[in-house]
N, C-alpha and C positions, 0 to 999 in steps of 0.2 A: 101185495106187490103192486106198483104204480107201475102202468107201461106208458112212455113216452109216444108220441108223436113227432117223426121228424117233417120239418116245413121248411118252406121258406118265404121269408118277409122281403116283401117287394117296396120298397119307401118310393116317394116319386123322385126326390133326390138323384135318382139311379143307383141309393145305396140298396143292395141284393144279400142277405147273409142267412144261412141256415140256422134254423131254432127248433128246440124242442118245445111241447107243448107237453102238459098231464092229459095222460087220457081220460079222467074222471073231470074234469073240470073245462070240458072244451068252448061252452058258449064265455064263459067267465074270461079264460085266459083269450079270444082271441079278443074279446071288445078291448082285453087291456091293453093288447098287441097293435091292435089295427087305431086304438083311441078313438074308442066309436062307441056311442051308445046301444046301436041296432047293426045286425050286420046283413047280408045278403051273400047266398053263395052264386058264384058261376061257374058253372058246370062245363069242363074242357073233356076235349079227346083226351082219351087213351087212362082213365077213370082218374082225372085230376080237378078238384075242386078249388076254385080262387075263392076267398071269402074276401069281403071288401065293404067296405062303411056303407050303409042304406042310404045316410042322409048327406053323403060327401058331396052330393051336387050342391045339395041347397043349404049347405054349412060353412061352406067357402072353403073347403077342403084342395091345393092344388091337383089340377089331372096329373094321373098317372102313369106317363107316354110308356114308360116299357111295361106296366102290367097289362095297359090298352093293347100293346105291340101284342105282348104273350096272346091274350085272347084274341084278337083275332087269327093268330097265324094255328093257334090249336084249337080251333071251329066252333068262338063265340065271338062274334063283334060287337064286344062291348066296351063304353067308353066308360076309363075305373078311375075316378075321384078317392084324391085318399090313398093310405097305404094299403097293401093288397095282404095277404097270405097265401099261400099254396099249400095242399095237403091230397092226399090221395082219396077215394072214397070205393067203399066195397058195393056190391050188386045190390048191395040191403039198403044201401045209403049210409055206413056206416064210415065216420073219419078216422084215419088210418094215416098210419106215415108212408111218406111216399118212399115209394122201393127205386133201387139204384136206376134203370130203367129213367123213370118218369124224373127223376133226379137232374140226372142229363141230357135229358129232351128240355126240360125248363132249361137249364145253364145254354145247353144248343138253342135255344130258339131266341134268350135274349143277346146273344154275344154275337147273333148274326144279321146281316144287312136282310130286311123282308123284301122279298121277290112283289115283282112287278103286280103282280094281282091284288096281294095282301095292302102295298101300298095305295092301289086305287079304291080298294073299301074301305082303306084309315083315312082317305082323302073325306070319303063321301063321310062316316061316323064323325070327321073332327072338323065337319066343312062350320059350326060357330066358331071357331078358334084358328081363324088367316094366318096366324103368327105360325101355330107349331103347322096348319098345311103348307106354308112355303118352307118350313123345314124339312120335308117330308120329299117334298118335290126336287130336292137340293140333294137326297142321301144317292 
């Protein structure tokens, strides 16, 4: 029996769609996902893990403003090159589909304006990149 993983793929695009994953095949299926050779995970509140291309900085990968958005607002400031994935992770470390919960905290945190705080540490994370911080300063 194959159990799926449900995710979701964060494109920098702004395209956002839910995907399944095999659970027997998960380093194989996300490199094919994210189009990455190596990946890296980022570890969010509330046991939600972003996987994201290792080498998307130095590959010329576009930033990825709303997976950047995501992590910082769910307590990693990190700036994500590349397309992202989202998936859940258990106490073990173990990837897992994200349950309805963590489903709509991702959907809620990208479909909203980030508060004043959030946007002064995307200021400071994205201060090489003037263009998207005067976009920032405008929302």
């Amino acid at each position: 029996m194959t159990t799926t993983i449900r995710s979701v793929k964060i494109n920098p695009t702004d395209t956002i769609t839910t995907v399944t994953l095999d659970e027997g095949n998960i380093g194989t299926n996300m490199c094919a996902l994210i189009g990455c050779r190596t990946f890296d995970v980022v570890g969010l509140a509330d046991d939600i893990d972003l996987f994201v291309d290792d080498e998307g900085l130095i590959n010329g990968s576009p930033l990825n403003l709303p997976a950047t958005v995501l992590s910082h607002l769910l307590g990693s400031p990190t700036v994500i090159f590349g397309t992202a994935v989202s998936v859940s992770v258990t106490a073990d470390g173990e990837t897992v589909g994200l349950t309805d919960h963590q489903l709509a905290r991702i959907q809620k945190a990208l479909a909203q304006k980030p508060d004043e705080g959030t946007i002064d540490v995307l200021v400071d994370s994205l201060s090489p990149f003037p263009t998207v911080v005067g976009m920032l300063r405008n929302i």
